[in-house]
C-alpha positions in Angstrom: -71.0 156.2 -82.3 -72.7 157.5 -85.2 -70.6 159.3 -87.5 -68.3 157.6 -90.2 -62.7 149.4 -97.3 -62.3 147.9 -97.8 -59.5 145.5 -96.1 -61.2 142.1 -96.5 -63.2 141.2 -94.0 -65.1 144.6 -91.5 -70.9 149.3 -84.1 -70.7 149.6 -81.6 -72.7 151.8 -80.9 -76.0 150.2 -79.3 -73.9 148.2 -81.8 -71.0 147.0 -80.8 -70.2 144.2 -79.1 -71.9 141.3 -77.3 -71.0 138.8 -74.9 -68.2 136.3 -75.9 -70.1 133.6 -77.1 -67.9 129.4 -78.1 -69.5 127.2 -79.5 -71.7 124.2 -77.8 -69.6 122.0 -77.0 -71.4 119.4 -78.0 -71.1 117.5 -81.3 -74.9 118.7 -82.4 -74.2 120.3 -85.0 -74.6 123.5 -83.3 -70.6 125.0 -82.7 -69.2 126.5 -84.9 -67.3 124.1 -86.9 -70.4 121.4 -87.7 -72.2 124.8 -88.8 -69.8 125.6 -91.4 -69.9 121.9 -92.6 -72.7 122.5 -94.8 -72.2 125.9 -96.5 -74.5 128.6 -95.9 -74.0 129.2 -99.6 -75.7 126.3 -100.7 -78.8 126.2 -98.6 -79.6 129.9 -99.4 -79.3 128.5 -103.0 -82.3 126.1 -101.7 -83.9 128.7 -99.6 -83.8 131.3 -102.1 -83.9 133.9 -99.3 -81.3 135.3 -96.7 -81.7 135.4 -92.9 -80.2 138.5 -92.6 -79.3 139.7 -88.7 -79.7 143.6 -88.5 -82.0 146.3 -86.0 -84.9 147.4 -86.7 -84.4 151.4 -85.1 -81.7 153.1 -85.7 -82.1 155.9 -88.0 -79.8 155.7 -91.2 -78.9 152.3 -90.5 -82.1 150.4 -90.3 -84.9 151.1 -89.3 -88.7 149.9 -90.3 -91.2 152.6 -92.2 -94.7 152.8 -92.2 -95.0 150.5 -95.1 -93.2 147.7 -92.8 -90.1 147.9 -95.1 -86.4 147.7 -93.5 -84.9 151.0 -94.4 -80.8 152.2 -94.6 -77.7 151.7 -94.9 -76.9 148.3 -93.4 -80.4 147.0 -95.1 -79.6 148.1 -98.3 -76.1 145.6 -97.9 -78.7 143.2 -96.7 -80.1 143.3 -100.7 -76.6 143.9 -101.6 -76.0 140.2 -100.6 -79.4 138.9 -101.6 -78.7 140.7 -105.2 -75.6 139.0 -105.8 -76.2 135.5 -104.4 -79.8 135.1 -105.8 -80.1 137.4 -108.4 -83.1 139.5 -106.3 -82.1 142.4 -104.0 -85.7 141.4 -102.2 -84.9 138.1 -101.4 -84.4 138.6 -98.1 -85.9 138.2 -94.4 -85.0 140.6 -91.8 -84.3 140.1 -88.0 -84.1 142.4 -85.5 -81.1 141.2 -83.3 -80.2 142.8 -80.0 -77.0 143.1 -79.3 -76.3 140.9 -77.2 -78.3 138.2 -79.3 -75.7 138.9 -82.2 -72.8 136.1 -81.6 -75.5 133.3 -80.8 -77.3 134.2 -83.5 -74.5 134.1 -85.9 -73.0 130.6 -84.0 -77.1 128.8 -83.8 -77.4 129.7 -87.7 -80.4 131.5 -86.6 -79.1 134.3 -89.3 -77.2 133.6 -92.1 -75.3 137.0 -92.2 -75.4 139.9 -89.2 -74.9 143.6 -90.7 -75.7 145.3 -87.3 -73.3 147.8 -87.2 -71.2 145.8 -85.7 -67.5 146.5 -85.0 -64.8 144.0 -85.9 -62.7 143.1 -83.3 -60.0 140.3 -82.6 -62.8 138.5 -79.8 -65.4 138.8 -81.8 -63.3 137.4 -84.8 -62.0 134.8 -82.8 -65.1 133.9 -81.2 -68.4 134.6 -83.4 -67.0 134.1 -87.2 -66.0 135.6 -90.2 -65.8 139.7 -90.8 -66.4 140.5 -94.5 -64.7 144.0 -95.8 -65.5 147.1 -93.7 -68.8 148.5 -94.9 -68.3 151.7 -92.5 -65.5 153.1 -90.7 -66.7 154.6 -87.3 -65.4 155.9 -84.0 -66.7 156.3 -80.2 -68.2 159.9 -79.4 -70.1 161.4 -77.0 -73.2 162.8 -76.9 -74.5 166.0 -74.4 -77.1 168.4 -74.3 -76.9 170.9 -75.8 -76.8 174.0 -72.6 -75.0 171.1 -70.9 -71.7 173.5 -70.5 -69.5 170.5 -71.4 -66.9 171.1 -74.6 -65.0 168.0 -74.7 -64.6 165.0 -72.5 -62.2 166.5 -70.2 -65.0 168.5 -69.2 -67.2 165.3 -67.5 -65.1 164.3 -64.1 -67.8 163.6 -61.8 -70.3 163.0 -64.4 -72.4 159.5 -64.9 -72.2 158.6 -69.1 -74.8 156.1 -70.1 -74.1 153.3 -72.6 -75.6 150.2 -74.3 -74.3 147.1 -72.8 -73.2 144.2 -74.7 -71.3 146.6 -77.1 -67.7 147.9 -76.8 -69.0 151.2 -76.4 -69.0 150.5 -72.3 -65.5 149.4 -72.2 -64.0 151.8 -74.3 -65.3 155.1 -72.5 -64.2 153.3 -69.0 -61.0 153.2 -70.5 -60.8 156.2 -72.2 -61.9 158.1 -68.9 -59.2 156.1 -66.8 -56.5 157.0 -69.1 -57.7 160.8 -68.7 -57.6 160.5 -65.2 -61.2 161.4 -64.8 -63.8 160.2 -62.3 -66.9 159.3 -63.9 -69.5 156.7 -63.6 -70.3 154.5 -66.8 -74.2 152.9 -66.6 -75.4 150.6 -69.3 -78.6 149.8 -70.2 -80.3 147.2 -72.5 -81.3 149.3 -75.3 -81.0 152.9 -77.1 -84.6 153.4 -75.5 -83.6 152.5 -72.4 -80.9 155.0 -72.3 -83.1 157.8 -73.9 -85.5 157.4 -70.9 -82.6 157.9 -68.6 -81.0 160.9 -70.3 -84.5 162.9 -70.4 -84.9 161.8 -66.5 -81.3 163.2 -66.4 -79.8 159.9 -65.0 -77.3 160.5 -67.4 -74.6 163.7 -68.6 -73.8 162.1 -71.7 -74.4 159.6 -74.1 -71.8 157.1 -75.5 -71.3 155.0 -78.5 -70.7 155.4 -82.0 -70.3 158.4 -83.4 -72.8 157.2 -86.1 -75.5 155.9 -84.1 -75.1 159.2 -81.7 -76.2 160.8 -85.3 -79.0 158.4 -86.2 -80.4 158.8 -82.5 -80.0 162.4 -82.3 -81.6 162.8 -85.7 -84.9 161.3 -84.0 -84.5 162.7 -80.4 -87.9 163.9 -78.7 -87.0 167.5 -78.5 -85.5 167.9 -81.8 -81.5 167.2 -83.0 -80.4 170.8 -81.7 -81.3 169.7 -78.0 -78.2 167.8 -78.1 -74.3 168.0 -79.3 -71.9 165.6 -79.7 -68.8 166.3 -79.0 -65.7 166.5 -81.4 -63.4 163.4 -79.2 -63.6 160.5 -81.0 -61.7 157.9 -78.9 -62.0 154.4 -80.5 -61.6 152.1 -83.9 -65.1 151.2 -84.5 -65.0 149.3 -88.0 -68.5 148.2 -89.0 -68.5 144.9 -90.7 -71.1 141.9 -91.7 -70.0 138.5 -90.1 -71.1 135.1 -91.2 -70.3 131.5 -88.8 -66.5 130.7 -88.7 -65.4 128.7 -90.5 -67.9 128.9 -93.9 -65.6 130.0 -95.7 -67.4 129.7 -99.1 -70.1 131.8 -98.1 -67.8 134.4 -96.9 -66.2 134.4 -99.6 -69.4 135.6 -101.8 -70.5 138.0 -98.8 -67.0 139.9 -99.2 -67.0 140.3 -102.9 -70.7 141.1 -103.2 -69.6 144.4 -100.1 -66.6 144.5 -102.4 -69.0 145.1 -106.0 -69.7 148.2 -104.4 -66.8 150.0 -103.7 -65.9 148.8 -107.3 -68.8 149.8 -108.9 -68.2 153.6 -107.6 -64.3 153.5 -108.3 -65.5 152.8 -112.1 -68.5 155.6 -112.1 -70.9 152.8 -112.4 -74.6 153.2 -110.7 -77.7 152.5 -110.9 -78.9 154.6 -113.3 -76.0 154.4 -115.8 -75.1 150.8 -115.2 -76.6 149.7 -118.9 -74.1 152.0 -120.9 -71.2 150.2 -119.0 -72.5 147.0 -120.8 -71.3 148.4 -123.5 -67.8 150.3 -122.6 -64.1 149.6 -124.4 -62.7 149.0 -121.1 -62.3 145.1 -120.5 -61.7 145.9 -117.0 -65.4 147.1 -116.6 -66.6 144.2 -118.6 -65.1 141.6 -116.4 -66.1 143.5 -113.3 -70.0 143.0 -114.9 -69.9 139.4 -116.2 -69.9 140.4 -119.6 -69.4 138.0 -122.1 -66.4 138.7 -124.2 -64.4 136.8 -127.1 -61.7 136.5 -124.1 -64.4 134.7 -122.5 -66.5 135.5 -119.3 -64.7 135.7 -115.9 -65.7 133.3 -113.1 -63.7 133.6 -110.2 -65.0 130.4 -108.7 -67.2 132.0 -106.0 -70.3 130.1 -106.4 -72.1 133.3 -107.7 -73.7 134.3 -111.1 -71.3 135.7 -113.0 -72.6 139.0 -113.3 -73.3 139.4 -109.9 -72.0 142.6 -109.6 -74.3 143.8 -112.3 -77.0 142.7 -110.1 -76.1 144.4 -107.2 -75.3 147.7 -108.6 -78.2 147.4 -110.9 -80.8 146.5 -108.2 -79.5 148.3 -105.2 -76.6 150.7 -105.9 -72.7 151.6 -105.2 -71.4 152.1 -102.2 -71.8 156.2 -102.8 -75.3 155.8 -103.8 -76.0 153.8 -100.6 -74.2 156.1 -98.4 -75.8 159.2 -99.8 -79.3 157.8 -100.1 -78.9 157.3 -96.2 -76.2 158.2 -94.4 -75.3 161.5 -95.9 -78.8 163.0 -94.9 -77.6 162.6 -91.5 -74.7 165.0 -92.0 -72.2 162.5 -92.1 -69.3 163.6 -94.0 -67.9 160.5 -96.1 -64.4 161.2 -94.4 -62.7 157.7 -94.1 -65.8 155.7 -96.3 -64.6 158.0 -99.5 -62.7 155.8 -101.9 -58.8 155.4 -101.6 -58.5 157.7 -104.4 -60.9 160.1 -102.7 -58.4 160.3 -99.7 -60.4 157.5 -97.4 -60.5 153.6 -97.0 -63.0 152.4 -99.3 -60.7 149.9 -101.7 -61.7 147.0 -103.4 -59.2 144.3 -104.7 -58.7 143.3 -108.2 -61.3 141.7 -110.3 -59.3 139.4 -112.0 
């Protein structure tokens, strides 16, 4: 599940999925629907800081250096959020989340946004809240060693694949191997860790989930990324998204077009480092995009943000190809489906108008 926009609102991999978790149901204040009462939006206004629901060890994703810092891709959205909302890309506190731990965390208010690599599914949007665009478009692999004599799945009938549990990644390969006809036994475990002690016991022939994580984890693997191969089958949707409680739907609303600033900001050419001549540029589309004031008058959409929000993100933390290259790409993760629409993928932001 490691390998990899913008419809509005989108890992499985240790990532994916967790138990279907309602609301109390209880009038506390705790389900879903007294949550969203009092928008998120306003009391990280308050707070000045966002709770922001992610892992803490998966490599390219998120993971913590020696300085203590939360590193990667879904980190850097973290700041993404924090940059437009607040106007500081540091603004934010970081919480490991396991996976199972992801609705109820999301539901309690515990975290005021999850970017987990996280798939969006109809459950999850039904039960744990509100998908923002897709951030990354990913897909269920398999991972083997490397002398392991297997090519593709087809291969692995009478073969035991381990997999995180509390994700999708368990039922998809159960299904997958059903509809191949193949006998094989499907083990989950708690954690990536968990399974990594297994496979080197050799509990396990292969290693499930999403094609990104596989990438991240092989990247780190004990005895080096060439002792293992993950195979070309990819045999799911795994759309990674940031959620936030149902029914807030202002806060959603500035979650999605603070994502969306991103993918905008590359469509225009605009990044971190050139983001100052665009203050400047003839193109009134660019300058409403970056909240500059014109004689037409500055655009404000009515999102509760700063009005050159965008600016901030971009200016403090990058466009979506800066982020994906700064730590994805050094993974060897082709852009494939995250390129831009006009790049042949998925990565398309709506007007800013």
């Amino acid at each position: 599940m490691l390998i990899a926009v913008a419809l509005m609102a989108a890992a499985c991999a240790d990532p994916g999925d967790g138990d279907d978790n309602g609301a109390g149901g209880e009038d506390t204040g705790e389900d879903n629907g007294s949550e969203a009462s009092a928008s998120t939006l306003e009391e990280v206004l308050d707070a000045g800081e966002i709770r922001c629901g992610t892992r803490d060890a998966l490599p390219g994703f998120a993971v913590l250096n020696e300085d203590g810092d939360h590193v990667g891709f879904d980190a850097d959205f973290c700041r993404v959020i924090a940059a437009a909302v607040l106007g500081d890309a540091n603004a934010v506190e970081f919480r490991a989340v396991s996976a199972d731990d992801r609705g109820p965390a999301l539901q309690t208010g515990e975290v005021d946004v999850l970017i987990r690599n996280t798939t969006w599914t109809v459950t999850r949007d039904a039960q744990w809240g509100l998908f923002a665009p897709t951030t990354f478009y990913d897909g269920q692999g398999m991972m083997v060693g490397s002398g392991s004599g297997f090519d593709s799945l087809e291969d692995m009938d009478g073969t035991t694949v381990c997999v995180a549990g509390g994700t999708t990644t368990e039922g998809n390969a159960a299904t997958e191997f059903e509809r191949l006809g193949l006998d094989v036994e499907v083990l989950s475990f708690e954690s990536p860790e968990v399974i990594q002690e297994n496979f080197l016991a050799g509990r396990c022939d292969g290693w499930s989930s999403d094609v990104s994580q596989l990438t991240g984890l092989r990247s780190a693997f004990p005895g080096g990324p060439e002792a293992l191969t993950i195979l070309d089958d990819v045999f799911s949707k795994e759309p990674l998204a940031p959620a936030v409680n149902d029914g807030d739907t202002e806060w959603a609303q500035a979650v999605n077009w603070a994502v969306l600033a991103t993918i905008q900001a590359e469509e225009f050419g605009i990044t971190s480092e050139n983001v100052d001549e665009f203050l400047e540029s003839e193109d009134p589309n660019i300058l409403t995009f970056l909240g500059v004031e014109t004689d037409e008058a500055t655009l404000d959409p009515g999102l509760g943000l700063p009005t050159d929000f965008a600016q901030n993100v971009v200016r403090q933390v990058g466009n979506y190809g800066e982020i994906y290259e700064e730590h994805i790409a050094p993974l060897g993760l082709d852009r494939g489906l995250n390129a831009l629409w006009t790049d042949g993928g998925l990565m398309y932001a709506p007007p800013y108008r």
